[in-house]
C-alpha positions as CSV (number, residue, x, y, z in Angstrom):
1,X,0.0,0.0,0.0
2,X,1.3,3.5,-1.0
3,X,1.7,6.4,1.5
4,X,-1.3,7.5,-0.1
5,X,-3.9,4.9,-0.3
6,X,-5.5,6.5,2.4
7,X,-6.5,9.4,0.1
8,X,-8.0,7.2,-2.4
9,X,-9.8,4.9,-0.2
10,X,-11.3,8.1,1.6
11,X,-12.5,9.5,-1.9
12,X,-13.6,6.8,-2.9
13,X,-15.8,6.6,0.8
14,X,-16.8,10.1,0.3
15,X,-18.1,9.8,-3.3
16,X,-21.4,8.9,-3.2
17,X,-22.4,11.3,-0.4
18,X,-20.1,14.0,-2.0
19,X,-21.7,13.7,-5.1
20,X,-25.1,13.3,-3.8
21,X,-25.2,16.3,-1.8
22,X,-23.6,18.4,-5.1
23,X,-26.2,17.4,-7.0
24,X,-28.8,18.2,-4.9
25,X,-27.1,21.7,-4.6
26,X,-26.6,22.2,-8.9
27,X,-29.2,19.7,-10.2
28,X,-26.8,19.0,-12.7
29,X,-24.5,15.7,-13.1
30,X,-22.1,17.1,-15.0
31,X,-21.6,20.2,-12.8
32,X,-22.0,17.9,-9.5
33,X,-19.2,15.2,-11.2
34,X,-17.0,18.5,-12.4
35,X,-17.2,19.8,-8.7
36,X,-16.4,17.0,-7.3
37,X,-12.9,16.1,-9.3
38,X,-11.9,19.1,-8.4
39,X,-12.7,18.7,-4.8
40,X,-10.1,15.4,-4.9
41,X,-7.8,17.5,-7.0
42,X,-7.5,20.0,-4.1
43,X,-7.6,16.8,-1.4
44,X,-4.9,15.0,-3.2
45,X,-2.8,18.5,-2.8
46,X,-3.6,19.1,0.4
47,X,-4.6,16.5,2.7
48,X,-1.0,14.9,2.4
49,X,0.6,18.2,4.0
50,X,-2.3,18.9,6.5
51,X,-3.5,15.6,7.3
52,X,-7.1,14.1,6.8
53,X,-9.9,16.5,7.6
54,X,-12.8,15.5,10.3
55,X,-15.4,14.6,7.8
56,X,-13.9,13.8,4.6
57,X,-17.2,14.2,2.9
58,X,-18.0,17.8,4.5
59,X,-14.3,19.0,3.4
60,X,-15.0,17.5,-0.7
61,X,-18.8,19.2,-0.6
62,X,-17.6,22.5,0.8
63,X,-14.6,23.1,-1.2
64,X,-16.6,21.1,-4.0
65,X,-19.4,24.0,-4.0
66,X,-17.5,27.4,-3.5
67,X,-15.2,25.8,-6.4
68,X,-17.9,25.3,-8.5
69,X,-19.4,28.8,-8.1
70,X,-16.2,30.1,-8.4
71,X,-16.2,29.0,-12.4
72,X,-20.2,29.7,-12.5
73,X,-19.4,33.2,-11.0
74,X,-16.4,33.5,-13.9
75,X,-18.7,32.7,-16.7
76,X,-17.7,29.5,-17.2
77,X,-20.9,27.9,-16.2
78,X,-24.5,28.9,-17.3
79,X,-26.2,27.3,-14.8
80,X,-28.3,29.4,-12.1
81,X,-26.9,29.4,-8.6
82,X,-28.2,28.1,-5.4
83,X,-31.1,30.0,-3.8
84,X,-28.4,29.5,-0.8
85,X,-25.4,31.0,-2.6
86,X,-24.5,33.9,0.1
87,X,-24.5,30.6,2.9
88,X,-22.3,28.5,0.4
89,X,-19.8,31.3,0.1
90,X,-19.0,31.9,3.8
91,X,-16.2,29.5,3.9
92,X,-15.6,30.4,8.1
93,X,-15.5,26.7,10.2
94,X,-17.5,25.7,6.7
95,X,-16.8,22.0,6.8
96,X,-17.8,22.2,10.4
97,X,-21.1,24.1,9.6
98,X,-21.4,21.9,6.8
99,X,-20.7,18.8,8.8
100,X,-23.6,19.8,11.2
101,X,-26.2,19.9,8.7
102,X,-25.6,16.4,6.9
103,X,-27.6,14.8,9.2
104,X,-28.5,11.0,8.9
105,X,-31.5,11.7,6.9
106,X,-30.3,14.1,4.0
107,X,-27.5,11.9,3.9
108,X,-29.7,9.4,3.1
109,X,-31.9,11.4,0.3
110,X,-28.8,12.8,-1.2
111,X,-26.8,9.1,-1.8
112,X,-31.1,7.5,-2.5
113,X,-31.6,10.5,-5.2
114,X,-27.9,10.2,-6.9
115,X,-28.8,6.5,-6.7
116,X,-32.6,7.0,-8.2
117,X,-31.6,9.6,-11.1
118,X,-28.9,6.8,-12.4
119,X,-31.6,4.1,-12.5
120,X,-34.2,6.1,-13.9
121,X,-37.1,4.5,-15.5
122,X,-36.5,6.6,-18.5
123,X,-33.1,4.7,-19.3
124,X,-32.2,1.5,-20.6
125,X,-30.7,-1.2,-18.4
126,X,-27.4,-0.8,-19.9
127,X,-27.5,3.2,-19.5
128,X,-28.5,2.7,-15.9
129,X,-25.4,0.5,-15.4
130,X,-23.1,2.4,-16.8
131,X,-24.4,5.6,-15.5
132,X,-23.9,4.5,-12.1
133,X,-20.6,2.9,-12.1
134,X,-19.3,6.3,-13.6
135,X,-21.3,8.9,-11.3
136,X,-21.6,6.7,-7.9
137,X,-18.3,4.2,-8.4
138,X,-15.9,6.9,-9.9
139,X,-15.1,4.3,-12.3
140,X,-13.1,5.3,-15.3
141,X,-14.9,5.3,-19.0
142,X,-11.9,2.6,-19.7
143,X,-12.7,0.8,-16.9
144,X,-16.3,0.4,-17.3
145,X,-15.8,0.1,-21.3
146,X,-13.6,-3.5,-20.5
147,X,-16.1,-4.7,-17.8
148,X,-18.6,-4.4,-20.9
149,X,-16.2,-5.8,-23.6
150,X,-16.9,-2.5,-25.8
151,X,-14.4,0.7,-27.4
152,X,-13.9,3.5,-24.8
153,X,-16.0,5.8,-27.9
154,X,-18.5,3.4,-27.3
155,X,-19.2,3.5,-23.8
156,X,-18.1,7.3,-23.7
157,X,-21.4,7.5,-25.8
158,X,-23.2,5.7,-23.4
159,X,-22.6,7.7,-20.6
160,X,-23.6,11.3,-22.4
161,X,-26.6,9.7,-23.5
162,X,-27.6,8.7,-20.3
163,X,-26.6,12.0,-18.8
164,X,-28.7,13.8,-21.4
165,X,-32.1,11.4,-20.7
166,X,-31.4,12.0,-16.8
167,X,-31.4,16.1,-18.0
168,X,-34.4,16.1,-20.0
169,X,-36.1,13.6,-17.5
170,X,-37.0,16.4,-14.8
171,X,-36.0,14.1,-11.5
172,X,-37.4,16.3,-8.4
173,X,-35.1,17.1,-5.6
174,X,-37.5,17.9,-2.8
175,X,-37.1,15.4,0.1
176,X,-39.1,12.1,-1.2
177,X,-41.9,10.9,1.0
178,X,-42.2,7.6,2.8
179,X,-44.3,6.2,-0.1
180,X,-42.1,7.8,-3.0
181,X,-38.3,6.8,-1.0
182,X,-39.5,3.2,-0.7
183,X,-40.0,2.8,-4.7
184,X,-37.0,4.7,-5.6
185,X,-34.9,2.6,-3.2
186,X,-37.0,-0.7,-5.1
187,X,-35.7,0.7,-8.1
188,X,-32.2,1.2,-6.8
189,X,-32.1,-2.3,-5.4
190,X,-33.1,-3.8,-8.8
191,X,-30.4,-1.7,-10.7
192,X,-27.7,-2.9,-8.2
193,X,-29.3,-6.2,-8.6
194,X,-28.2,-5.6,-12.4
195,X,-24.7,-4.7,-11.8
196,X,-24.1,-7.8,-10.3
197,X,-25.9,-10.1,-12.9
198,X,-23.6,-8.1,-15.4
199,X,-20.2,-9.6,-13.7
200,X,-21.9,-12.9,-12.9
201,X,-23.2,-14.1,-16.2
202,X,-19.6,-13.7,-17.7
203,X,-18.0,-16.8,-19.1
204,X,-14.7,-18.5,-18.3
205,X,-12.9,-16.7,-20.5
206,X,-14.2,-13.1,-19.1
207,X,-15.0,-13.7,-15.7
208,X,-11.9,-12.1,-14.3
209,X,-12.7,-8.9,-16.3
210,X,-16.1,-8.3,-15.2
211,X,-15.6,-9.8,-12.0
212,X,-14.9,-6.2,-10.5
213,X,-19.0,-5.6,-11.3
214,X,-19.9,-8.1,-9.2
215,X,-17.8,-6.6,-6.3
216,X,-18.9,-3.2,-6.8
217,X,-22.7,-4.2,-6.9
218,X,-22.1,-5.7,-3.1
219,X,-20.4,-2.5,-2.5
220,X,-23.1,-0.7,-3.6
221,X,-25.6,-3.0,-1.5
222,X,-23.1,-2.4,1.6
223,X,-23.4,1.3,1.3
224,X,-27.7,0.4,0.6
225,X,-27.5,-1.6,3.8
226,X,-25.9,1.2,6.1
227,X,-28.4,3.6,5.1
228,X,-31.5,2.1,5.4
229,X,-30.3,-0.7,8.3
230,X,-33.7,-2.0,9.3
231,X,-34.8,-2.6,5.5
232,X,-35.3,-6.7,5.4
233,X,-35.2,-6.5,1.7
234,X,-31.8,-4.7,1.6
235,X,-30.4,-7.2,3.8
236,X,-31.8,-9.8,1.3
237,X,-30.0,-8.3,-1.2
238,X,-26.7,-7.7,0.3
239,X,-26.7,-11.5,1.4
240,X,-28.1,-12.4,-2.1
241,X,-24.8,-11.6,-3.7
242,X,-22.6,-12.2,-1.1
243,X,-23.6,-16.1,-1.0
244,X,-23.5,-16.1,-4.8
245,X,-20.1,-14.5,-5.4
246,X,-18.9,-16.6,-2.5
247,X,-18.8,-19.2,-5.6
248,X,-16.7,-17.2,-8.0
249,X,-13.3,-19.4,-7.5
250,X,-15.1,-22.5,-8.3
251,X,-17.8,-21.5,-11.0
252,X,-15.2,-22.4,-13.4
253,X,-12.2,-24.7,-14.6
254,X,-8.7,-24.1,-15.3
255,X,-10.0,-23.7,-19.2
256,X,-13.0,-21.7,-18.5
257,X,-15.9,-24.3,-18.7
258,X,-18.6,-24.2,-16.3
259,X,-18.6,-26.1,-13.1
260,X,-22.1,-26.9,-11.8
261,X,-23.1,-26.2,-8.1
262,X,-22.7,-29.7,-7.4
263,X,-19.7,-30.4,-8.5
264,X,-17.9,-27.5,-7.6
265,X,-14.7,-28.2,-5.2
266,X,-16.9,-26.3,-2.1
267,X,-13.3,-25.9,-0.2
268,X,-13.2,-22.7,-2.5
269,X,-16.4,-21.1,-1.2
270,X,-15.3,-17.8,0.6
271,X,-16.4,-18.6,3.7
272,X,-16.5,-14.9,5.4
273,X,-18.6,-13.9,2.3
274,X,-20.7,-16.6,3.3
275,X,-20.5,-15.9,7.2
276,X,-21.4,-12.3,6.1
277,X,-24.5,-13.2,4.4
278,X,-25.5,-16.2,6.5
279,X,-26.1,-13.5,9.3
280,X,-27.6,-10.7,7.3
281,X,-30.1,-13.4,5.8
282,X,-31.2,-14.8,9.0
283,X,-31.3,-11.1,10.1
284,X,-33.5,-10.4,7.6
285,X,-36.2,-13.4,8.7
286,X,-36.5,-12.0,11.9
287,X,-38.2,-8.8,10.8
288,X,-41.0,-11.3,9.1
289,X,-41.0,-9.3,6.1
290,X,-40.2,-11.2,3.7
291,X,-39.5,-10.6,0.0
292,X,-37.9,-11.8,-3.5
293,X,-34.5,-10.9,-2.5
294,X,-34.9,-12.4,0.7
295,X,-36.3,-15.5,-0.6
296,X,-33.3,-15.8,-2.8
297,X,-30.7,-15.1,-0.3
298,X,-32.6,-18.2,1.8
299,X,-32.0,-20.6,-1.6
300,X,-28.6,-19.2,-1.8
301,X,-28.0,-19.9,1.8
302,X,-29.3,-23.4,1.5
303,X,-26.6,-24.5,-0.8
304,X,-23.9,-22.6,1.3
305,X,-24.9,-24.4,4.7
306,X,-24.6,-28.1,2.8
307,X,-20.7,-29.6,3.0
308,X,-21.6,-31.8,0.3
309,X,-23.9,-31.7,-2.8
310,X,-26.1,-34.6,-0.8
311,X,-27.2,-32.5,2.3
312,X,-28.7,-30.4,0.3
313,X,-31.9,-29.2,1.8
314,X,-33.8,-29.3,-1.9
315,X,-38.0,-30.1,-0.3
316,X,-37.2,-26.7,1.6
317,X,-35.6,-24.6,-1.8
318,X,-38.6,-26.5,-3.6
319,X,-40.7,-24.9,-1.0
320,X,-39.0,-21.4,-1.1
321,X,-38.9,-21.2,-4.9
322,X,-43.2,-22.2,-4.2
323,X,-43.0,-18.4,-2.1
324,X,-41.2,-17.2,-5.0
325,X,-43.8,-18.1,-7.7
326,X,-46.6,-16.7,-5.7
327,X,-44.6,-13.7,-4.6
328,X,-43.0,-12.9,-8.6
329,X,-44.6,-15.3,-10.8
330,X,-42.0,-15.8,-13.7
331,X,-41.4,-19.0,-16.0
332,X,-37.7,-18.7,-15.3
333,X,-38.3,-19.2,-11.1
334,X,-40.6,-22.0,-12.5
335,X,-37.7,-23.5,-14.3
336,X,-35.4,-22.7,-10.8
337,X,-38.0,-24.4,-8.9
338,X,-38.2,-27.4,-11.5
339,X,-34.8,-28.3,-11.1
340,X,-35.1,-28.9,-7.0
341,X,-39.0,-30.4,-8.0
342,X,-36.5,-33.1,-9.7
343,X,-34.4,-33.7,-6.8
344,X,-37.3,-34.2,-5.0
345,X,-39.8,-35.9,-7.1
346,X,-37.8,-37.1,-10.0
347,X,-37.2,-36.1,-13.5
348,X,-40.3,-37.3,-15.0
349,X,-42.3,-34.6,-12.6
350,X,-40.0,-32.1,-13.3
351,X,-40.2,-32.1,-17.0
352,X,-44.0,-32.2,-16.6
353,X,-43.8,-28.8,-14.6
354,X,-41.8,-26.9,-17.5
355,X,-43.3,-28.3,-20.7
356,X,-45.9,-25.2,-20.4
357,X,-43.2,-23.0,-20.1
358,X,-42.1,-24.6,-23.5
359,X,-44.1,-21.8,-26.1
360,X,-42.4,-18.5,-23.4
361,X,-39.1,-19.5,-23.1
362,X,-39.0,-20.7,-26.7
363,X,-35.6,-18.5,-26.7
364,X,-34.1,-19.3,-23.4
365,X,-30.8,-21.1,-23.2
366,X,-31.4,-22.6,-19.6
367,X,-34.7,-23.7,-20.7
368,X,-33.5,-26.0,-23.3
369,X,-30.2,-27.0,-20.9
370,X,-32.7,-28.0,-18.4
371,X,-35.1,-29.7,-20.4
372,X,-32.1,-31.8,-22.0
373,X,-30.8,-32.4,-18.6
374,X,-34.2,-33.9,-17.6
375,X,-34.8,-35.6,-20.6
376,X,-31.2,-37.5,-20.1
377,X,-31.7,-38.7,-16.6
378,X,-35.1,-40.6,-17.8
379,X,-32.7,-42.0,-20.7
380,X,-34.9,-40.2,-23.8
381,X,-31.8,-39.1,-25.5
382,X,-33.1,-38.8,-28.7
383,X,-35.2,-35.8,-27.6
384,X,-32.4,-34.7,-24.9
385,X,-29.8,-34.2,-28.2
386,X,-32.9,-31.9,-29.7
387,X,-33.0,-30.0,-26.6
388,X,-29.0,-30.0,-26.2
389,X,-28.6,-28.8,-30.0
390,X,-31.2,-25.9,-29.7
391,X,-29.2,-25.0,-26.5
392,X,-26.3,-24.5,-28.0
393,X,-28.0,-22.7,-31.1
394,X,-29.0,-19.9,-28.0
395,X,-25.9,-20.2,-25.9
396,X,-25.0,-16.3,-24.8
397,X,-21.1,-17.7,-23.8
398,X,-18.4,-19.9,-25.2
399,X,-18.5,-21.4,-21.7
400,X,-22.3,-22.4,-21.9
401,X,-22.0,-24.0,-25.4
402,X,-18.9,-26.1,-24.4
403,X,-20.5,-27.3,-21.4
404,X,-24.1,-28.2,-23.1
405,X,-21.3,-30.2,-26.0
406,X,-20.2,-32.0,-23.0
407,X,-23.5,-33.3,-22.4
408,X,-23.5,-34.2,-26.1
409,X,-20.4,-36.1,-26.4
410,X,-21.7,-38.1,-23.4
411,X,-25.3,-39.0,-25.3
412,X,-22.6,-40.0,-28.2
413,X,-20.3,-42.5,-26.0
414,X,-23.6,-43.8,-24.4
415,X,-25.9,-44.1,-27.3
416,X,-26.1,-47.8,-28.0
417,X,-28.8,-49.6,-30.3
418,X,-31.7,-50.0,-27.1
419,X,-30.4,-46.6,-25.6
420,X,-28.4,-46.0,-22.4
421,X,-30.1,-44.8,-19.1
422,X,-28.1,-41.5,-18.4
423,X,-28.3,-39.6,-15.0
424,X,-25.2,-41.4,-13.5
């Protein structure tokens, strides 16, 4: 660790509330984003002579602000100031003033809103994403743009775009209400929710590239979770990806192919990832409030409680996946919850329970992974290779294709003239 990784860690801390609160002030990203670089331009000057400040956050929104009217004042911005500008300006014991009125609450608003605005409804899943990891991560356009596999231009574009839907969009500032701070904080949940699908779903060959997504989405969750501490769902969440990245070092072999649950080597499982979400999961029960993330985190924390593949606990993740259909009907939890119906009940009931799932997830890799799976066990390979090939025809990864080819090459060395049983 440099002398200075202190500063960086401490910016990268401050960020979200930095930014938050600047935004709230200008009502503008780019002016908020502007005002805060040169914030940690001044910190990185400054701080290693004089020490940290009290309130790293105070010190970045203070000097953040009067810099930014500064260059508004100069004619280098248009934008209007503050209605408060003559209370900005007094820079005597600012950050202490300044300290004294982020109070628990606007702290919360400010980081919700910056949160809300990069998620908004009026953006596409991929804008939100990036929008987010720029404006609340402080990642770099380069970094984000190899996360995504695309050009620097590309993503660059992205970004504006984004930035230019969020201005048009009109986002209110005033203080949300109890009914309005629980849906934007739903909406934040299911764009962090995103970030982390983004790094999960990678394949072999690109899972140590996007892996940072998946990190930064329980980072995200983490910084969720402090603000809103007696929020069941948030806990959900958090322990939701927690137990599923616990995984990452043995999702995949040395030559990227997938390694299902079962036979993954569990001696890799992070265990203080999992200790973390174990407790924030049963946390979560106790509150009796229970929701989709939560209801996940429980399936998730079924397979991290079971040494072996065997104790596997599948009549109660058949049962939660049950809550799950009522609570979010969907044909892919279906499918989830097919796959445990056939640890339960067999193959032959589990295929019954997806073949009306057959006409809506016509386009589904899983769907035809499973189905071939099922199909194998009860030894109907003829109709599991149909299921295996049209699989592979919708594979997203190199890693899922050459996993569903192993289950081809095994219907090849096991066909014989009556037909093998499979499901050994």
């Amino acid at each position: 660790m440099t002398d200075t990784a202190w500063i960086d860690n401490a910016l990268t801390s401050a960020r979200p509330q930095a930014v938050g609160a600047l935004l709230r002030y200008f009502r503008n990203l780019d002016t908020a984003e502007e005002a805060f670089q040169n914030a940690c331009l001044r910190a990185l000057k400054s701080w290693p002579q004089n020490g940290p400040p009290r309130d790293p956050a105070a010190w970045l929104i203070m000097v953040g602000r009067n810099v930014a009217i500064d260059d508004i004042r100069r004619g280098r911005k248009q934008e209007p100031l503050p209605e408060d500008d003559h209370a900005i300006s007094d820079t005597d014991d600012a950050e202490e003033q300044l300290a004294e009125r982020l109070d628990g609450s606007h702290y919360r608003d400010d980081i919700l809103r910056l949160l809300f605005i990069c998620c908004h409804p009026d953006l596409p899943a991929t804008q939100q994403i990036a929008l987010a990891l720029r404006i609340v991560s402080g990642l770099s356009v380069k970094q984000i743009a190899r996360a995504f596999l695309v050009s620097e231009a590309a993503m660059e574009q992205r970004i504006t775009r984004a930035k230019a839907r969020v201005a048009d969009a009109d986002v209110p500032f005033e203080t949300p209400g109890a009914v309005e701070r629980t849906e934007r904080l739903a909406a934040v949940a299911a764009m962090i929710y995103l970030i982390f699908n983004e790094g999960y779903s990678a394949s072999g060959d690109t899972a140590e590239i996007r892996s940072p997504l998946c990190e930064e989405a329980i980072r995200l969750a983490r910084l969720l979770l402090r603000l809103f501490q007696s929020e069941p769902e948030i806990m959900g969440l958090t322990a939701l990806l927690l137990l599923q990245h616990a995984r990452a070092a043995a999702r995949f072999d040395a030559d990227g192919a997938v390694i299902l649950l079962d036979d993954q080597d569990r001696t890799l499982w992070n265990s203080k990832m999992i200790a973390e979400g174990l407790a924030l999961i049963d946390k979560a029960m106790r509150h009796r409030r229970s929701g989709p993330y939560q209801i996940q985190a429980a399936i998730s924390a079924l397979h991290a409680r079971a040494e072996k593949p065997e104790d596997t606990d599948w009549t109660q993740i058949d049962l939660l996946y049950g809550a799950l259909e009522i609570m979010q009907p969907s044909p892919v939890v279906t499918l989830n919850r097919a796959v445990a119906v056939s640890k339960v009940k067999g193959p032959e009931a589990a295929l019954d329970m997806i073949e009306p799932l057959a006409a809506r997830l016509s386009n589904y890799f899983h769907y035809f992974g499973v189905r071939g799976a099922f199909l194998m066990q009860l030894g109907r390979n003829d109709e599991a290779r149909v299921a295996f090939d049209r699989a592979i025809a919708l594979a997203n990864t190199s890693a899922e294709a050459a996993h569903i080819r192993m289950h081809l090459d095994r219907l090849m060395r096991d066909s014989k003239p009556r037909g093998a049983k499979a499901g050994k």
